[in-house]
MARVEXTI-901680 format. One record per residue (C-alpha): residue in three letters; residue number from 1; x, y, z. Coordinates in Angstrom, 3 decimals, always signed. Layout:
+------+-----+----------+----------+----------+
| code | pos |        X |        Y |        Z |
+------+-----+----------+----------+----------+
|  ALA | NUM |        X |        Y |        Z |
...
+------+-----+----------+----------+----------+
This chain:
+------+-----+----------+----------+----------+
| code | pos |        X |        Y |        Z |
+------+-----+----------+----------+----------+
|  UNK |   1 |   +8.549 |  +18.342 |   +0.956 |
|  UNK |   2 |  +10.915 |  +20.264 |   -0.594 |
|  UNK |   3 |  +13.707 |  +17.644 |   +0.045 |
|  UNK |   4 |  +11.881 |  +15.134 |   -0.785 |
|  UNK |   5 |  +11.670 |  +16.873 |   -4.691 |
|  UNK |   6 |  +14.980 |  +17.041 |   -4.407 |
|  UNK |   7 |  +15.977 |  +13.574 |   -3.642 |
|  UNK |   8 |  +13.671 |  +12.154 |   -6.685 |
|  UNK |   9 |  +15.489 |  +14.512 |   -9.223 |
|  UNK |  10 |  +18.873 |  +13.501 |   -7.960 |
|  UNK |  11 |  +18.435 |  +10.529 |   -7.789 |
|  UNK |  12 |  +16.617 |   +9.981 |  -11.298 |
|  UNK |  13 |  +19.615 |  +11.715 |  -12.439 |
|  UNK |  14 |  +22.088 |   +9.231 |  -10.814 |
|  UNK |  15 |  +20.056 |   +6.453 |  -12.530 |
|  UNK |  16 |  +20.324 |   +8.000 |  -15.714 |
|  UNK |  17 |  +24.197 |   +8.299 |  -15.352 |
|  UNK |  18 |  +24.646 |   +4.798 |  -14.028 |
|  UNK |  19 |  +21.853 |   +3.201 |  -17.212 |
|  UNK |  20 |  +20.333 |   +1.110 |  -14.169 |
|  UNK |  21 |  +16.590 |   +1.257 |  -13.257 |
|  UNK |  22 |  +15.263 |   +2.648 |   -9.803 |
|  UNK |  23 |  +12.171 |   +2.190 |   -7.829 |
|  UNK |  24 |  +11.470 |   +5.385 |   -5.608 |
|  UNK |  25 |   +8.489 |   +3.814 |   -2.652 |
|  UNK |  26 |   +6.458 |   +5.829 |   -0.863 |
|  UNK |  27 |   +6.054 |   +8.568 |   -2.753 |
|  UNK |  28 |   +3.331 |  +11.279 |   -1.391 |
|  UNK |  29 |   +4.539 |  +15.071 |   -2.995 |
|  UNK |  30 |   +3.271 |  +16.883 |   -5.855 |
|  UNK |  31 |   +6.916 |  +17.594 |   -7.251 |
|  UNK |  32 |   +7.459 |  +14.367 |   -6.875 |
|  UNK |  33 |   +5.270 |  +13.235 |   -9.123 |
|  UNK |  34 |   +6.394 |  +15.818 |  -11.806 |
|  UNK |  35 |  +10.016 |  +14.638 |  -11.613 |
|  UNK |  36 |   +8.929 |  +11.043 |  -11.702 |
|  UNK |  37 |   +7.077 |  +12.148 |  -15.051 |
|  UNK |  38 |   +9.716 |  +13.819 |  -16.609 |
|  UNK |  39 |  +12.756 |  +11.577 |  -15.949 |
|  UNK |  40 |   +9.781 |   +8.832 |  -17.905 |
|  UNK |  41 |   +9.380 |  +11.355 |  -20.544 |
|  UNK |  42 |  +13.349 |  +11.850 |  -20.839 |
|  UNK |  43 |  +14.160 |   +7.558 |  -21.307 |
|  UNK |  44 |  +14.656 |   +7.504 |  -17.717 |
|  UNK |  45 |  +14.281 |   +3.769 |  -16.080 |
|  UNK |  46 |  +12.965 |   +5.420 |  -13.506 |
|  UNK |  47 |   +9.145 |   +3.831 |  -11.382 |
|  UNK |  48 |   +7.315 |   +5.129 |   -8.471 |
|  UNK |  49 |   +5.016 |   +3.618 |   -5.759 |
|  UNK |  50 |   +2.723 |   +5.604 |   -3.596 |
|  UNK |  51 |   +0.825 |   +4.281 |   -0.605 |
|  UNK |  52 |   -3.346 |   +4.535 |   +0.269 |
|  UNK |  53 |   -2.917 |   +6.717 |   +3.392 |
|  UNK |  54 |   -1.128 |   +9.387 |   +0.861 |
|  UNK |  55 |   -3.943 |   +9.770 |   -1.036 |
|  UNK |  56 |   -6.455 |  +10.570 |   +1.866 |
|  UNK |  57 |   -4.592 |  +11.587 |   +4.965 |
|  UNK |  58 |   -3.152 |  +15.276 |   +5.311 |
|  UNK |  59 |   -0.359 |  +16.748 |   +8.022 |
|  UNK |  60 |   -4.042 |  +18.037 |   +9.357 |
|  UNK |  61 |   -4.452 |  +14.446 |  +10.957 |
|  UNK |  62 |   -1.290 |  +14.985 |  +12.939 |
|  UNK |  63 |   -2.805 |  +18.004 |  +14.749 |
|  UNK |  64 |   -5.708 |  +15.775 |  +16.147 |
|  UNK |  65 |   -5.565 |  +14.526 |  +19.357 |
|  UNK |  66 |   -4.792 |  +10.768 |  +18.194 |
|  UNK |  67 |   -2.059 |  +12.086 |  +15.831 |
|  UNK |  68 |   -0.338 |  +10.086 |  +16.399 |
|  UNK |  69 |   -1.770 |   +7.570 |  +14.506 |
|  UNK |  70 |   -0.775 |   +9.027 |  +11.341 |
|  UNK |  71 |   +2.850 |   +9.545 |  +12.261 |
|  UNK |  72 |   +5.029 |   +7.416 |   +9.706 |
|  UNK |  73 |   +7.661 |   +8.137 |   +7.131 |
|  UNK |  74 |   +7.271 |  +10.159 |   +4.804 |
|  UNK |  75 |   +4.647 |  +12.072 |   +6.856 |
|  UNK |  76 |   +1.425 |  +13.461 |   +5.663 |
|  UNK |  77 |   +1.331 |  +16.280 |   +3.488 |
|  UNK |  78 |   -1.333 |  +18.345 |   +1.600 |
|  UNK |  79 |   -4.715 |  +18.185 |   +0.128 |
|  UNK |  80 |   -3.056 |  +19.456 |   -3.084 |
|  UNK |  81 |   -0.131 |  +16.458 |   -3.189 |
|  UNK |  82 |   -2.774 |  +13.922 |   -2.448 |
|  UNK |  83 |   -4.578 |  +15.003 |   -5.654 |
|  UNK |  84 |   -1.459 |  +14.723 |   -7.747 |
|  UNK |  85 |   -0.928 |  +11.242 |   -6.426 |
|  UNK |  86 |   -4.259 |  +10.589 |   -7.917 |
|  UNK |  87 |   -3.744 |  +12.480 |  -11.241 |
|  UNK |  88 |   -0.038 |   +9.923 |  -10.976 |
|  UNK |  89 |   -1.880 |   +6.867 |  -10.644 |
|  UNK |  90 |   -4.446 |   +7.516 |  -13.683 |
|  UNK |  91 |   -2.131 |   +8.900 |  -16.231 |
|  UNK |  92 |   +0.452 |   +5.934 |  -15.927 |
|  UNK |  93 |   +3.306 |   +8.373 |  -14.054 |
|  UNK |  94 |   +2.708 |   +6.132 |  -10.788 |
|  UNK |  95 |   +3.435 |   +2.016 |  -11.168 |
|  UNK |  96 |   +2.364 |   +0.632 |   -8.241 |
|  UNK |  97 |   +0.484 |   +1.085 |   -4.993 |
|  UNK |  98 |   +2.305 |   -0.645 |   -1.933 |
|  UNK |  99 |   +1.641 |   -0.051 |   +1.818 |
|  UNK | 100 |   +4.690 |   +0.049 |   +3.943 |
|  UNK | 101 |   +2.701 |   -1.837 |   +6.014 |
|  UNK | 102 |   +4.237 |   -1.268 |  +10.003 |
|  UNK | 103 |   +1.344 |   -1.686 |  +12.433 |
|  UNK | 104 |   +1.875 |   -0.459 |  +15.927 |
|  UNK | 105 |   -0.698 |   -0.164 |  +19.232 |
|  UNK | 106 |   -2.110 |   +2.853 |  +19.518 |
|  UNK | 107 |   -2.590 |   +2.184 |  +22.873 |
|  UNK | 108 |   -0.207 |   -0.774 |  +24.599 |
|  UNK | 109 |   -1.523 |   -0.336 |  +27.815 |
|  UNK | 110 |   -4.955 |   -2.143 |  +26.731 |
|  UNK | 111 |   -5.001 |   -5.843 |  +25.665 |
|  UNK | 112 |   -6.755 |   -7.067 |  +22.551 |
|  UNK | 113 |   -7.847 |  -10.355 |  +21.213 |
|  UNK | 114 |   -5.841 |  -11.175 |  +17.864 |
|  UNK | 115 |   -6.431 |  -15.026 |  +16.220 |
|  UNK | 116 |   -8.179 |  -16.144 |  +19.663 |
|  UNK | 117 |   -4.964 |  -15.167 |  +21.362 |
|  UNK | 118 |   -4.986 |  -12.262 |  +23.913 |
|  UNK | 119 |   -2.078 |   -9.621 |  +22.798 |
|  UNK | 120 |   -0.644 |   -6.260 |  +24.199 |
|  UNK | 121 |   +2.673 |   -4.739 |  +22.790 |
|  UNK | 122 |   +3.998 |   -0.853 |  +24.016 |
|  UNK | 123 |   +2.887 |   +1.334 |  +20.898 |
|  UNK | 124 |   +2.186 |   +5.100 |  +20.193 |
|  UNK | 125 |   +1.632 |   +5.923 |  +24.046 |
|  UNK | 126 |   +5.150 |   +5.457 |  +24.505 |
|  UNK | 127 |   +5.334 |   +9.032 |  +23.176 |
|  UNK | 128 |   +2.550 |  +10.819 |  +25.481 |
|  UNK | 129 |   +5.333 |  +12.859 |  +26.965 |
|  UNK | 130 |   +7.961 |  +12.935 |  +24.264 |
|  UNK | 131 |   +6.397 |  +12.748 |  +20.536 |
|  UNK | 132 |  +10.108 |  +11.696 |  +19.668 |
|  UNK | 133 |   +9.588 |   +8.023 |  +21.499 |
|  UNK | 134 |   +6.364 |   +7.539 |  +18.847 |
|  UNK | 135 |   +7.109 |   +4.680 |  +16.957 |
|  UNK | 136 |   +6.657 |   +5.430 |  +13.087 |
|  UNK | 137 |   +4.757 |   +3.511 |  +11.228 |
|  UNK | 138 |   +1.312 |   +2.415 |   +9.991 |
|  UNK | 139 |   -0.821 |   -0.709 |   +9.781 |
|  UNK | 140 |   -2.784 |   -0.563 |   +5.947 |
|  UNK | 141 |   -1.635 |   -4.101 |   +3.914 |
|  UNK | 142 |   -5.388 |   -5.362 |   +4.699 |
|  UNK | 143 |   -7.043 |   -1.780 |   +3.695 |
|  UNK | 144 |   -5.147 |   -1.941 |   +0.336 |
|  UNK | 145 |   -7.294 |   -3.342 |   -1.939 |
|  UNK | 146 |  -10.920 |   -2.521 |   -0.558 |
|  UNK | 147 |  -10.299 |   +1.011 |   -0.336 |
|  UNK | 148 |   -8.669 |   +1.527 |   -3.630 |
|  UNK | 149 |  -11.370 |   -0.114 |   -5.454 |
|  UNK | 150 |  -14.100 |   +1.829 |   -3.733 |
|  UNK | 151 |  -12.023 |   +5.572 |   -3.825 |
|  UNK | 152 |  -10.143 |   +4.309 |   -6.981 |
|  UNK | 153 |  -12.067 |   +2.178 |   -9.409 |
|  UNK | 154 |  -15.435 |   +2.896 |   -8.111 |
|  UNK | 155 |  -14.963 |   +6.848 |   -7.680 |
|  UNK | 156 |  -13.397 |   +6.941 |  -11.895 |
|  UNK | 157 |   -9.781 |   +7.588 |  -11.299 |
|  UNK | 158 |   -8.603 |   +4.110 |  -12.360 |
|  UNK | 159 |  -10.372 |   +1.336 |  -14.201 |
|  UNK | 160 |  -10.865 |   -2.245 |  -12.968 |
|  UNK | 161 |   -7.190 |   -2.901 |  -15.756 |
|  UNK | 162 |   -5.399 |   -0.621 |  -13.421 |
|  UNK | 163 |   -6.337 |   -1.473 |  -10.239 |
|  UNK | 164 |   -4.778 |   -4.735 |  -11.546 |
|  UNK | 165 |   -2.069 |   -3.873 |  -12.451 |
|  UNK | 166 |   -0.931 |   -0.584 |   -9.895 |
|  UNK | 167 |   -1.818 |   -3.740 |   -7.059 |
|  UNK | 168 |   -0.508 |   -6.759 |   -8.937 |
|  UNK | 169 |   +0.518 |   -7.125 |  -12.634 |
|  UNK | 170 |   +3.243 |   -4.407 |  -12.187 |
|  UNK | 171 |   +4.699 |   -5.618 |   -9.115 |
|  UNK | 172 |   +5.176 |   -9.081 |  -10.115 |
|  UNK | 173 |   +6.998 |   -7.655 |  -12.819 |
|  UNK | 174 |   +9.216 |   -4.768 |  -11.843 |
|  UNK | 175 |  +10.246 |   -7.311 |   -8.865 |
|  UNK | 176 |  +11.387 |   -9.860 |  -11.040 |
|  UNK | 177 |   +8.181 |  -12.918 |   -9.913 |
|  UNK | 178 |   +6.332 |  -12.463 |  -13.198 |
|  UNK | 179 |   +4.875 |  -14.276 |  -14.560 |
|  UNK | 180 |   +4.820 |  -16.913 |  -11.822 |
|  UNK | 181 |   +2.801 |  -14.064 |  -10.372 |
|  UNK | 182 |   +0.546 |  -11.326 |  -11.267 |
|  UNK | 183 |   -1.368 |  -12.997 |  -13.564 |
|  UNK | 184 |   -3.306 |  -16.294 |  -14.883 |
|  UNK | 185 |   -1.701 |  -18.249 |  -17.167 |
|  UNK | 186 |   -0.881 |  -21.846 |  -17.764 |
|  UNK | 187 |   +2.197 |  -22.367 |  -15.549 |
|  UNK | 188 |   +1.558 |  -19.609 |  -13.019 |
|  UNK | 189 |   +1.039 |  -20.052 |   -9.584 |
|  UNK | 190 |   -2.961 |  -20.168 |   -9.207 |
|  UNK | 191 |   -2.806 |  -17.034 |   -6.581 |
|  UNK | 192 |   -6.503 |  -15.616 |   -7.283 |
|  UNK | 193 |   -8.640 |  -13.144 |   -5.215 |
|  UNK | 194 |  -12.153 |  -13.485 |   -6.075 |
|  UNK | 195 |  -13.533 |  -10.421 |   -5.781 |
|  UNK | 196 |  -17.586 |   -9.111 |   -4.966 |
|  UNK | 197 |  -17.209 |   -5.471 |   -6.457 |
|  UNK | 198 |  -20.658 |   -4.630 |   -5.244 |
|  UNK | 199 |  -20.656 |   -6.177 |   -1.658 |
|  UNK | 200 |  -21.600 |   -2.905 |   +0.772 |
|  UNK | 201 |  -19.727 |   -2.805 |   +4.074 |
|  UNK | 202 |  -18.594 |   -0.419 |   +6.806 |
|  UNK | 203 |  -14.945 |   -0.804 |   +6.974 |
|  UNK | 204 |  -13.390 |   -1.611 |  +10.304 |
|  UNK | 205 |  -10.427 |   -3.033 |  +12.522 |
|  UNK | 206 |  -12.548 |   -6.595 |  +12.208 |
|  UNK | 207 |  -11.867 |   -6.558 |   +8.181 |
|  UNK | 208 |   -8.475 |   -5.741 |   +8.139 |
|  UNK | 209 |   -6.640 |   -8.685 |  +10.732 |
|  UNK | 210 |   -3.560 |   -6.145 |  +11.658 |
|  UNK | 211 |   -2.248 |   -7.046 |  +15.074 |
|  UNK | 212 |   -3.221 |   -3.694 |  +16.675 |
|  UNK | 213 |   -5.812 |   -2.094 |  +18.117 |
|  UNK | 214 |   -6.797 |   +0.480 |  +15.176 |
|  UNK | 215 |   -7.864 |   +1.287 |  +11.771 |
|  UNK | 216 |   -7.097 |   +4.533 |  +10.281 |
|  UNK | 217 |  -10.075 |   +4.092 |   +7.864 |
|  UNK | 218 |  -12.748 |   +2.875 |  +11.037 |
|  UNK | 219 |  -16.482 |   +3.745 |  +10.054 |
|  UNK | 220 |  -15.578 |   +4.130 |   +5.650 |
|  UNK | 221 |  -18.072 |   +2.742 |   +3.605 |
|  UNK | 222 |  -17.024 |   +0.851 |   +1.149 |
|  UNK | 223 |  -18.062 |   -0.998 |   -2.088 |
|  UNK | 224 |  -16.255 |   -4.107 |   -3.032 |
|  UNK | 225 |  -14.638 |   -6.604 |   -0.880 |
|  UNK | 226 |  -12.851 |  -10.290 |   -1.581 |
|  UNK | 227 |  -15.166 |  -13.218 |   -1.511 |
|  UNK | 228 |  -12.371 |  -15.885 |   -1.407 |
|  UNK | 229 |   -8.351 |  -16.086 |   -1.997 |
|  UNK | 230 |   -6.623 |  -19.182 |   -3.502 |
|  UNK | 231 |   -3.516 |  -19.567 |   -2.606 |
|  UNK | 232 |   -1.494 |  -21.787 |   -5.631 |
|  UNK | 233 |   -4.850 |  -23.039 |   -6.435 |
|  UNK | 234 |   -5.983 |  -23.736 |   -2.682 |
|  UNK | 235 |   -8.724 |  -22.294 |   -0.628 |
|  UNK | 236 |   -7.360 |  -20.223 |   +2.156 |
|  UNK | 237 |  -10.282 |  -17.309 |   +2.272 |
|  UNK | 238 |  -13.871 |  -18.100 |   +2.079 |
|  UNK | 239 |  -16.186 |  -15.060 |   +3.007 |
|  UNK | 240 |  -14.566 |  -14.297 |   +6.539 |
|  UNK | 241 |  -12.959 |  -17.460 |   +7.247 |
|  UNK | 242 |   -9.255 |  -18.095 |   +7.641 |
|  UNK | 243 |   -8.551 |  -21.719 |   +6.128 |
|  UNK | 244 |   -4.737 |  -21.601 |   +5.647 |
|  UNK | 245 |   -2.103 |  -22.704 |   +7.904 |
|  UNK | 246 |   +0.800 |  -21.110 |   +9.365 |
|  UNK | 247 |   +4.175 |  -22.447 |   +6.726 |
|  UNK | 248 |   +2.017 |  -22.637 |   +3.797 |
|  UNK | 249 |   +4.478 |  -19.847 |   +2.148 |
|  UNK | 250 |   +6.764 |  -20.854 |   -0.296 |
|  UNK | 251 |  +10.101 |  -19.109 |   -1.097 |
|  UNK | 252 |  +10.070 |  -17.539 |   -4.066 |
|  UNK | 253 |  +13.203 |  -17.033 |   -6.307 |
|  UNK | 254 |  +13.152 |  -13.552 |   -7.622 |
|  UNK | 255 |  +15.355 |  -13.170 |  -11.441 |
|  UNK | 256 |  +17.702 |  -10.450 |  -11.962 |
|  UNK | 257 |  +17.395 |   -7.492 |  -14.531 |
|  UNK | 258 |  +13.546 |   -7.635 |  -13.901 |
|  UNK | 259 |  +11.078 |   -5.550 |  -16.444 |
|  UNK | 260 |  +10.888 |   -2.086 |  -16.534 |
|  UNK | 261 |   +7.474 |   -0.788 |  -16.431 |
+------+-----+----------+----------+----------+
């Protein structure tokens, strides 16, 4: 963790000596957090992203018997740094909330069914004798936005404005696609979740649609869920139907010298 402190000073300091901005991802340690803050406070250009499974998930989860689920990069860490991610978020320290979405099999042995297609890829069993061969990584870019409006918005540490913004607004922005995206307005792409804050669920591998075989936040209940997605003004959600096509992306031009946030 202690590195990790390290690394976000240094290289907060390096931005300030260069005058360009920098964008620090996954961020999950208290001291973190406090450098982020005060290389802000100093006229730093300095932003920060954190991830959902930092603000839950502790280094206890690694000592369970499925640990390895949780193994990814940065690991887990404490009760105490999840809390400051929180305090981040609220207070405006933390800009965005990403996922560094990498799913892998828990088990590859088993086959599941994936878009009516039987699937089975070698996962985290690779490392049953050696925790070294455990591939690193996390599924959680499905998970996103449920759980941070139910732990998030629901629970008081951001309001419905920031969940907006920490998920879209300030990406769109500090990644140069604003305002073609992260927001409606007359010229924008019409990219719109439509979202039930009050529908009840119990959150599961079936919600999510990762290609593997588990969900790190199986059995949650949640509150708030999207009723439909438009992609550029076209229906590709409705409830839990899929009506999009595979090549309906679009490549999207990114500008230079994008907004700080």
């Amino acid at each position: 963790a202690w590195g990790a402190v390290e690394a976000t000073m240094r290289a907060a300091a390096l931005s300030a000596i260069a005058g360009t901005p920098l964008y620090i991802v996954h961020m999950n340690v208290a001291g973190e957090v406090d450098q982020l803050r005060y290389a802000r406070e100093q006229g730093i250009q300095v932003m920060g992203e954190t991830c959902p499974a930092y603000l839950f998930f502790t280094e206890d989860h690694l000592r369970r018997p499925d640990g390895a689920k949780w193994i990814c990069s940065p690991p887990m860490r404490t009760e105490k740094d999840n809390l400051r991610l929180w305090d981040g978020l609220g207070d405006g320290t933390i800009q965005t909330i990403g996922t560094d979405h990498c799913p892998f099999f828990y088990d590859g042995t088993q086959t599941i069914l994936y878009e009516n297609k039987e699937v089975r890829i070698p996962g985290k069993e690779l490392g049953a004798e050696d925790f070294t061969k455990i591939p690193n990584g996390l599924p959680g870019v499905g998970d996103r936005l449920p759980i941070m409006w139910t732990y998030g918005v629901r629970a008081g540490y951001l309001t419905p404005n920031q969940f907006v913004a920490l998920t879209s607004t300030n990406v769109a922005k500090i990644f140069g696609l604003y305002p073609r995206k992260g927001t409606l307005l007359p010229g924008s792409d019409a990219d719109i979740v439509i979202w039930d804050p009050d529908r009840r669920l119990t959150y599961g591998i079936g919600h999510a649609h990762h290609r593997t075989d588990y969900n790190l936040f199986e059995g949650w209940e949640l509150v708030g869920f999207p009723e439909k997605v438009l992609l550029r003004g076209q229906l590709i959600v409705d409830g839990d139907m899929w009506l999009g096509s595979a090549g309906m992306g679009c490549y999207q031009n990114r500008q230079p010298y994008a907004e700080v946030i």
